[in-house]
C-alpha positions as CSV (number, residue, x, y, z in Angstrom):
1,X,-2.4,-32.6,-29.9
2,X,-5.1,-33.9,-32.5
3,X,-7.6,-33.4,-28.6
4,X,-6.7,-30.2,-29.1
5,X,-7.1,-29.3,-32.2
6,X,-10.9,-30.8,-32.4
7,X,-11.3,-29.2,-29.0
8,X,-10.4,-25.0,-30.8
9,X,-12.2,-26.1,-33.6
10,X,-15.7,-27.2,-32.0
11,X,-15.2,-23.3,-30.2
12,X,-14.5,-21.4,-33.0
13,X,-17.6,-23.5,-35.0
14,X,-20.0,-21.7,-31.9
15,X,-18.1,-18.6,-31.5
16,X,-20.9,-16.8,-30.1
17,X,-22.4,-19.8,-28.2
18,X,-18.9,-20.1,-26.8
19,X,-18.6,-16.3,-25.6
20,X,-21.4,-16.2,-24.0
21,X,-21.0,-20.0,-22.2
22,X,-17.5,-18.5,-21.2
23,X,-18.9,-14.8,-19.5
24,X,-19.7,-16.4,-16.1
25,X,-16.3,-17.3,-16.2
26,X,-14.8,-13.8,-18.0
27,X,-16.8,-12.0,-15.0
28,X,-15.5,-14.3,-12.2
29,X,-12.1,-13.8,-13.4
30,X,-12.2,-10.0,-13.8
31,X,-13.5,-9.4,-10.7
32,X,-11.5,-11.8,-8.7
33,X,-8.3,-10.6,-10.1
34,X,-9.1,-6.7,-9.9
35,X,-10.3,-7.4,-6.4
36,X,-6.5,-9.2,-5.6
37,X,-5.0,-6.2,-7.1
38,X,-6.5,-3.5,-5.5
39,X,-5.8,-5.5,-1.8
40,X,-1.8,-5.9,-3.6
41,X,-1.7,-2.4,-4.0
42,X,-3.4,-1.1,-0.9
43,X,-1.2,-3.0,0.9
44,X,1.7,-1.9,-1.1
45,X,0.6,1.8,-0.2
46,X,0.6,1.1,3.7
47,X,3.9,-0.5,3.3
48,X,5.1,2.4,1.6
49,X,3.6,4.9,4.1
50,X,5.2,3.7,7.3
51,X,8.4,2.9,5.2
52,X,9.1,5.8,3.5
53,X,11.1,7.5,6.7
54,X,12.0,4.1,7.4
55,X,15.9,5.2,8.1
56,X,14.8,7.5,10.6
57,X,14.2,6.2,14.0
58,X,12.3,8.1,16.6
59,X,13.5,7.7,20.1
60,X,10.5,8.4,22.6
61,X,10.8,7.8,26.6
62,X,8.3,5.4,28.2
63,X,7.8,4.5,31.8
64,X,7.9,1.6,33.5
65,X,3.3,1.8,33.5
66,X,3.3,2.6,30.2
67,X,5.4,-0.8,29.0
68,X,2.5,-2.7,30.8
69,X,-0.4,-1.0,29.0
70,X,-2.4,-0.1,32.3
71,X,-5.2,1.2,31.0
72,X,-6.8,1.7,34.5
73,X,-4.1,3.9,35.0
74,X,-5.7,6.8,37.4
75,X,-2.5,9.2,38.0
76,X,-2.9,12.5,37.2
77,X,-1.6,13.6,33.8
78,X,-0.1,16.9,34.9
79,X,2.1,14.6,37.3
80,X,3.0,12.1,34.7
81,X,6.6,11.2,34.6
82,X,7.6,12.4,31.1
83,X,11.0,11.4,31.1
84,X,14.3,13.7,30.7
85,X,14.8,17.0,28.2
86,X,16.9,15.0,26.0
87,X,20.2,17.1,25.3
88,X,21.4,17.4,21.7
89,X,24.7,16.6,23.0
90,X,23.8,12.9,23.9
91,X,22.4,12.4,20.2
92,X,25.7,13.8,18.7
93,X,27.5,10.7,21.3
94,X,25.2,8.4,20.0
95,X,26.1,9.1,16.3
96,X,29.5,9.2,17.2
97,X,29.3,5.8,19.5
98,X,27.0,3.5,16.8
99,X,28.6,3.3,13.4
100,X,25.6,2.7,11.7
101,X,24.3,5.7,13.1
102,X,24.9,8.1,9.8
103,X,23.2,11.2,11.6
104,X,20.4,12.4,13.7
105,X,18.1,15.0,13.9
106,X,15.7,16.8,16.5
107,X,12.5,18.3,16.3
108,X,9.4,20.4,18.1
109,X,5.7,21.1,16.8
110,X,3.0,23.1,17.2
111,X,-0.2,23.7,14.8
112,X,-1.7,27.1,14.0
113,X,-3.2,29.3,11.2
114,X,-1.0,31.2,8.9
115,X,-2.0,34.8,7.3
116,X,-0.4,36.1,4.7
117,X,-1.4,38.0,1.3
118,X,-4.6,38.8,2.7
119,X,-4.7,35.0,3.0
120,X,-5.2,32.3,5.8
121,X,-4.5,28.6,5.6
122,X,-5.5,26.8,9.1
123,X,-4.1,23.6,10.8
124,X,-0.8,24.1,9.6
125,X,2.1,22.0,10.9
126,X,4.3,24.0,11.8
127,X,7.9,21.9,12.5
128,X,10.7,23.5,14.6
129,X,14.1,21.8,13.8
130,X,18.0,22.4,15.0
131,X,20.7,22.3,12.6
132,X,21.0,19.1,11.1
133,X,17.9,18.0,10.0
134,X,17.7,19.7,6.3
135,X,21.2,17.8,6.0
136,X,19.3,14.2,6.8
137,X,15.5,15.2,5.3
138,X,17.8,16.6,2.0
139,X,14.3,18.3,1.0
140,X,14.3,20.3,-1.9
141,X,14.3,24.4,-1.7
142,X,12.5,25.3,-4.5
143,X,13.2,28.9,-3.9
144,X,15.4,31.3,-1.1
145,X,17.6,29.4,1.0
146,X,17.3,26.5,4.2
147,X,18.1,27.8,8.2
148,X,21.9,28.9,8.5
149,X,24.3,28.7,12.2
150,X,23.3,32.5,12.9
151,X,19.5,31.8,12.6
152,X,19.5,29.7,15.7
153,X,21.9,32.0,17.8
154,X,19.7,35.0,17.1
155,X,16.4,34.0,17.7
156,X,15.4,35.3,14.1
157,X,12.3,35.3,13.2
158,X,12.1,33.8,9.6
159,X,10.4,30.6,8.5
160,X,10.1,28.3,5.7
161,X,6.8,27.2,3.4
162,X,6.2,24.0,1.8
163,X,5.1,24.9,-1.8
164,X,1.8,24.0,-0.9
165,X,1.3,26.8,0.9
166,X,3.3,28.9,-0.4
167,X,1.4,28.9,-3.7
168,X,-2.1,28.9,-1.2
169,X,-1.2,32.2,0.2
170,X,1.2,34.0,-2.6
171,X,0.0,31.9,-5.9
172,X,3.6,30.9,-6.5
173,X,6.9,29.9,-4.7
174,X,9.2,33.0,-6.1
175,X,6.5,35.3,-4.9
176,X,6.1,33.8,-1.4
177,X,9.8,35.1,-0.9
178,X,10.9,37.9,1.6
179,X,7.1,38.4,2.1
180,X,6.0,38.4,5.8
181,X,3.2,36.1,7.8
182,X,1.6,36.1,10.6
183,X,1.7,33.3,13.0
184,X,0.0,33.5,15.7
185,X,0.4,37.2,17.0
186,X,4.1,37.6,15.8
187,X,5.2,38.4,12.0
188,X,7.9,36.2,10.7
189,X,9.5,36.5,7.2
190,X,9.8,34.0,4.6
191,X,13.1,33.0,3.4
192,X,12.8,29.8,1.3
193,X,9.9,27.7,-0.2
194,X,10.8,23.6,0.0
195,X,9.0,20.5,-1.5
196,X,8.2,18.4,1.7
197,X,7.6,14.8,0.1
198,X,5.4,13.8,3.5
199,X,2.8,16.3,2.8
200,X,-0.5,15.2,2.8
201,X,0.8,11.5,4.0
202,X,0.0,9.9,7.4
203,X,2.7,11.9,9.1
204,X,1.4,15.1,9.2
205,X,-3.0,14.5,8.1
206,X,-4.8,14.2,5.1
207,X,-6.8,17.4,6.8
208,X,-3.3,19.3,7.1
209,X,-3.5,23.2,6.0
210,X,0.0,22.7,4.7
211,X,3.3,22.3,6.4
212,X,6.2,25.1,7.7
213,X,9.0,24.9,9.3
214,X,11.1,27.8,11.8
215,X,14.1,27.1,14.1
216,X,13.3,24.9,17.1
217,X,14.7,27.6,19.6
218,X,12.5,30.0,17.9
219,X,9.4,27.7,18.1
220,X,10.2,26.9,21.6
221,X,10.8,30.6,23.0
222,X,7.5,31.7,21.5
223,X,5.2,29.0,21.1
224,X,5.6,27.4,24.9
225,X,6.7,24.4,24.1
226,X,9.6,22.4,24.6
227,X,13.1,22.6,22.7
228,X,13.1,19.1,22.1
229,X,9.9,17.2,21.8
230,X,11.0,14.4,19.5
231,X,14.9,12.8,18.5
232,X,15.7,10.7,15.8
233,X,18.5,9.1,14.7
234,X,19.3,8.3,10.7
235,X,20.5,4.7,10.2
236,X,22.4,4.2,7.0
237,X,21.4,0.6,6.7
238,X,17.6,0.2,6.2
239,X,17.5,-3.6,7.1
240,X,19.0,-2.5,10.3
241,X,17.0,0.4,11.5
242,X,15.0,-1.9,14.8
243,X,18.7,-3.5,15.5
244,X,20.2,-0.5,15.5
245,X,17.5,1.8,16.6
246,X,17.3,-0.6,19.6
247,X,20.8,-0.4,20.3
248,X,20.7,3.6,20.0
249,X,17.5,4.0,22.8
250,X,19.5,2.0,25.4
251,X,22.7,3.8,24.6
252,X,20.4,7.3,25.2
253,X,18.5,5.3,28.2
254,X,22.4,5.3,29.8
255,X,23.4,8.6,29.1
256,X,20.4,10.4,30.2
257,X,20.8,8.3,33.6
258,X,16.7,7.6,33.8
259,X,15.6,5.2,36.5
260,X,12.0,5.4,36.3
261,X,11.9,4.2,32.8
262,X,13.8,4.3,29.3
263,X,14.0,5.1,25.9
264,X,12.5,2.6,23.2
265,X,11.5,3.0,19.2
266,X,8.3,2.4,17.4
267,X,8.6,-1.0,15.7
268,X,6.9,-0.6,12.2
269,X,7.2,-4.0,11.4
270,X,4.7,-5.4,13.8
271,X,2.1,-2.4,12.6
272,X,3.4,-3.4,8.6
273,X,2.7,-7.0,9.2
274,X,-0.8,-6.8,11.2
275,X,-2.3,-4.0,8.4
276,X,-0.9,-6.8,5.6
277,X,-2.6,-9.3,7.5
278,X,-6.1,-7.1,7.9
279,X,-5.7,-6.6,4.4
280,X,-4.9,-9.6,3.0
281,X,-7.7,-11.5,5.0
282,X,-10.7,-8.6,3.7
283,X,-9.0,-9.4,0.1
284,X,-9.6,-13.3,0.6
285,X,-13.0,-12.4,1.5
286,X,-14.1,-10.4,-1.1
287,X,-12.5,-12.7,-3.4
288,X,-14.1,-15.4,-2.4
289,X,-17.5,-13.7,-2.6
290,X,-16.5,-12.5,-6.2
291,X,-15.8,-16.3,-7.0
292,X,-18.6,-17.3,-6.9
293,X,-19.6,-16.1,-10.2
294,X,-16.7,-18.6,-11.3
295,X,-18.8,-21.5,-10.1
296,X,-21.8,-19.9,-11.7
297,X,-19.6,-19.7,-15.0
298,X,-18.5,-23.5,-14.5
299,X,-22.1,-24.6,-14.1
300,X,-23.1,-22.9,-17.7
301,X,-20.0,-24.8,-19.2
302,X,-21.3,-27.5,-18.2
303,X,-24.8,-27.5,-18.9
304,X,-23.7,-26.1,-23.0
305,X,-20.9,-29.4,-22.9
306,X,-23.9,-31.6,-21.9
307,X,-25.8,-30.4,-25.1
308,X,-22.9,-30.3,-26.9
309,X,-22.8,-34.6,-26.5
310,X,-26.2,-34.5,-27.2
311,X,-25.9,-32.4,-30.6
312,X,-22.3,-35.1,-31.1
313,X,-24.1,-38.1,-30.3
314,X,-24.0,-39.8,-33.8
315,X,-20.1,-38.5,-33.9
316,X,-19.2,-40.2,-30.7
317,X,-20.9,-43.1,-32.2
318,X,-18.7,-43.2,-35.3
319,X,-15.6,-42.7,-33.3
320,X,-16.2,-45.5,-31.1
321,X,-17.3,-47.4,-33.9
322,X,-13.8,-46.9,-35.7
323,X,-12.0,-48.0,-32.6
324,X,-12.0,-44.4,-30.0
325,X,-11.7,-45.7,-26.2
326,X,-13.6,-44.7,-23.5
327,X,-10.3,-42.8,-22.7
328,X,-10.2,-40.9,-25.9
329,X,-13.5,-39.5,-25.6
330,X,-12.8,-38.7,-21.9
331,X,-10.1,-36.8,-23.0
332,X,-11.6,-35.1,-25.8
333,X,-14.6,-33.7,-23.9
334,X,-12.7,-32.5,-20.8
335,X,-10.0,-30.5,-23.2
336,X,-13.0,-28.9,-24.8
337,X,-14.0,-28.0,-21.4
338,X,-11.1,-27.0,-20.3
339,X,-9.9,-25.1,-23.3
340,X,-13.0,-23.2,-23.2
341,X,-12.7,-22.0,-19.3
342,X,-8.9,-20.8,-20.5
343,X,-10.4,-18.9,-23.2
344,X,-12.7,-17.3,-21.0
345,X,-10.0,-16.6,-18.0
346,X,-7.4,-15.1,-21.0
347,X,-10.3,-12.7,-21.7
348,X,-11.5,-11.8,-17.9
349,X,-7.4,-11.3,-17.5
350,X,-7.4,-8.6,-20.3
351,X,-10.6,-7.2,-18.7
352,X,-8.8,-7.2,-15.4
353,X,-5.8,-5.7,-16.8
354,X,-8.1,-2.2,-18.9
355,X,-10.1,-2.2,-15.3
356,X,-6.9,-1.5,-12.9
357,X,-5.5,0.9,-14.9
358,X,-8.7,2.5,-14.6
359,X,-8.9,2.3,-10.8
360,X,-5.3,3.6,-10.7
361,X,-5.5,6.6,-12.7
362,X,-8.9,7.6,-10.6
363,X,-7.8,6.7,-7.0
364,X,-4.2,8.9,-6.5
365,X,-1.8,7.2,-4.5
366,X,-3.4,3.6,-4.9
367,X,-1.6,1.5,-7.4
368,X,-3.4,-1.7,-7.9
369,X,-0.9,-4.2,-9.5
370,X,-1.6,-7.8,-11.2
371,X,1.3,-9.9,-10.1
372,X,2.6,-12.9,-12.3
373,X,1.6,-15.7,-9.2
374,X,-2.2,-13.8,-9.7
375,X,-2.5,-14.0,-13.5
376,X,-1.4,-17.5,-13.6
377,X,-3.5,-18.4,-11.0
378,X,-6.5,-17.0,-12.5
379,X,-5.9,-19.2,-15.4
380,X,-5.2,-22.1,-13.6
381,X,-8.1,-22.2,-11.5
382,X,-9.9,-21.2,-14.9
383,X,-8.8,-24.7,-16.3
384,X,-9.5,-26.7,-13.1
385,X,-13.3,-25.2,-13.0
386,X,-13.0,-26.3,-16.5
387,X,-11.8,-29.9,-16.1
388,X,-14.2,-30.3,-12.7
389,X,-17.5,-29.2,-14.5
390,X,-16.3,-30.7,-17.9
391,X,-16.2,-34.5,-15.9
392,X,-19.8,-35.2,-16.2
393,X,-20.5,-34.3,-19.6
394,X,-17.1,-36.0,-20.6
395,X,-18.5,-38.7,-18.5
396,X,-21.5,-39.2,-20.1
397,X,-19.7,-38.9,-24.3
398,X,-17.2,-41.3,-22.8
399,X,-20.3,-44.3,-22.1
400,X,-22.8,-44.1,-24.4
401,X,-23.3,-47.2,-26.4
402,X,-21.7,-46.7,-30.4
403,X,-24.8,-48.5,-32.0
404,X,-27.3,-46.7,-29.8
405,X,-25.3,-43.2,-30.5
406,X,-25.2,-44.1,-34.2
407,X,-28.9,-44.6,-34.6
408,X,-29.9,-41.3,-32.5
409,X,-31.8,-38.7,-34.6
């Protein structure tokens, strides 16, 4: 304790000598820790991306060419074998059938520019969906109402607008109602404005003109495209969505009675995983790149603790001379060493800390995040440059003669 106490007291006797002995080590810290942040949290937003719909599973047909990746591959795409119209009856089985199956849902797309108000947005997304997929999505209508049994039956012509562009084309959601747009060459009316929590994200394009939504036997009989372009099922369980999402493809692979291939899922885990590696490996580099201020910052603690023993010369003296070890000294240099690397990693940690709060109010959905293991691993590699660039000045306190170091000048 009495190492300790000489070792805060020699600092605080050179508190500008020590600040400025301790900024290699304030900047290596900083911008090592802010660099392992912003990798945490860009990783954290990829996760979050491909796991945000993580309950629903898409079921998507592949042939028996398309399992073995031949990219040589020369048949003609117009005579592809693009599996079977999946029937909304054998999705209804297949929630029936799997118990963790809590629903499913069915879907068609197309992309086109949408007039209204005088008003165009382009590259919209516009969805077409059957009846049960407000009841799994559960977005929120903001204003007007969602798709009812009679919409599909009639063919009606209405649609629904995300709030993005509803407020693009009618400057608010209320006003958007019961107005009409034009989609393509056909007028359809708007009957309720939703909040679509995916806009913007991965699914649908940072470069999307906003999102709508229509009946997917409307979409179908106008558009040219088919009823059902893409199923999913809802699994309850999140841990269980490849078990079950597995078991559900093979159970649709039976039903639809294909020979020529069969129905799979996209395993996010594998793309999860390789991103976090990518990620994590361009952190380490940077990192270590960034670290090497660090060593820069250990060489100028060592080159002030080597004047230091000079300036304590006639001190080590006296304590040898009243009985200090070797040991003692040893001691008593490389806590004054490490002590002052601490300091200096404490301070880059505060740094750290103002500078990704920064970063994350100025880049939106990027959420750099310090983590306990990184703080405490800043400051313990903060004390072990400390203690390895501390050895040969505590080295040299530790040997010198006490006559000699009495009678120095």
């Amino acid at each position: 304790m009495e190492n300790w106490k000489f070792a805060l007291s020699s600092i605080m006797g050179h508190k500008m000598r020590s600040f400025l002995t301790t900024l290699g080590v304030i900047i290596g810290v900083a911008s090592v820790v802010v660099i392992m942040a912003l990798g945490q949290g860009m990783t954290n937003q990829v996760t979050n991306m491909f796991a945000s719909d993580s309950q629903d599973v898409q079921l998507y047909y592949t042939t028996k060419k398309t399992d073995n990746i031949d990219v040589f591959d020369d048949t003609d795409p117009r005579e592809a074998d693009k599996g079977p119209a999946i029937k909304e009856e054998w999705l209804q089985k297949i929630t029936s059938e799997l118990q963790d199956v809590e629903n499913y849902y069915l879907t068609n797309s197309t992309t086109s520019t949408v007039e209204g108000n005088q008003k165009n947005s382009r590259n919209v997304n516009i969805t077409g969906v059957n009846r049960t997929y407000f009841t799994v999505k559960k977005y929120k209508v903001l204003a007007g109402r969602s798709f009812e049994t009679g919409d599909y039956t009639r063919f009606s012509r209405i649609v629904m607008l995300d709030t993005k562009l509803a407020v693009k084309l009618f400057g608010s959601n209320e006003n958007a109602l019961n107005q009409h747009v034009s989609i393509g060459s056909k007028n359809y009316l708007v009957v309720g404005v939703y909040k679509d929590p995916n806009a913007g994200s991965q699914q649908y394009g940072m470069q999307s003109g906003g999102n709508a939504v229509m009946t997917n036997t409307q979409l179908a009989a106008e558009f040219n495209v088919d009823e059902v372009q893409a199923a999913f099922v809802h699994v309850e369980d999140v841990k269980q969505t490849t078990k079950v999402g597995k078991e559900a493809a093979r159970l649709l692979t039976q039903l639809s009675g294909v020979r020529t291939g069969r129905f799979t899922i996209f395993d996010m885990s594998q793309v999860i995983s390789q991103v976090s590696s990518a990620y994590s490996m361009m952190t380490a580099v940077i990192g270590a790149i960034a670290g090497i201020s660090l060593l820069v910052g250990g060489i100028g603690v060592m080159n002030i603790m080597l004047v230091s023993v000079t300036e304590r010369t006639r001190e080590i003296g006296l304590r040898k001379a009243l009985g200090a070890t070797r040991q003692k000294i040893l001691t008593q240099f490389l806590i004054e060493s490490m002590v002052l690397t601490i300091l200096g990693g404490l301070i880059g940690l505060c740094l750290a800390s103002g500078l990704t709060s920064l970063i994350g109010n100025s880049i939106p959905n990027v959420k750099p995040s310090i983590s306990l293991n990184i703080a405490l691993g800043s400051l313990i590699f903060s004390a072990i440059i400390g203690v390895i660039f501390g050895l040969l000045p505590a080295n040299k306190a530790s040997k010198l003669d006490p006559i000699e170091a009495l009678r120095y000048e």
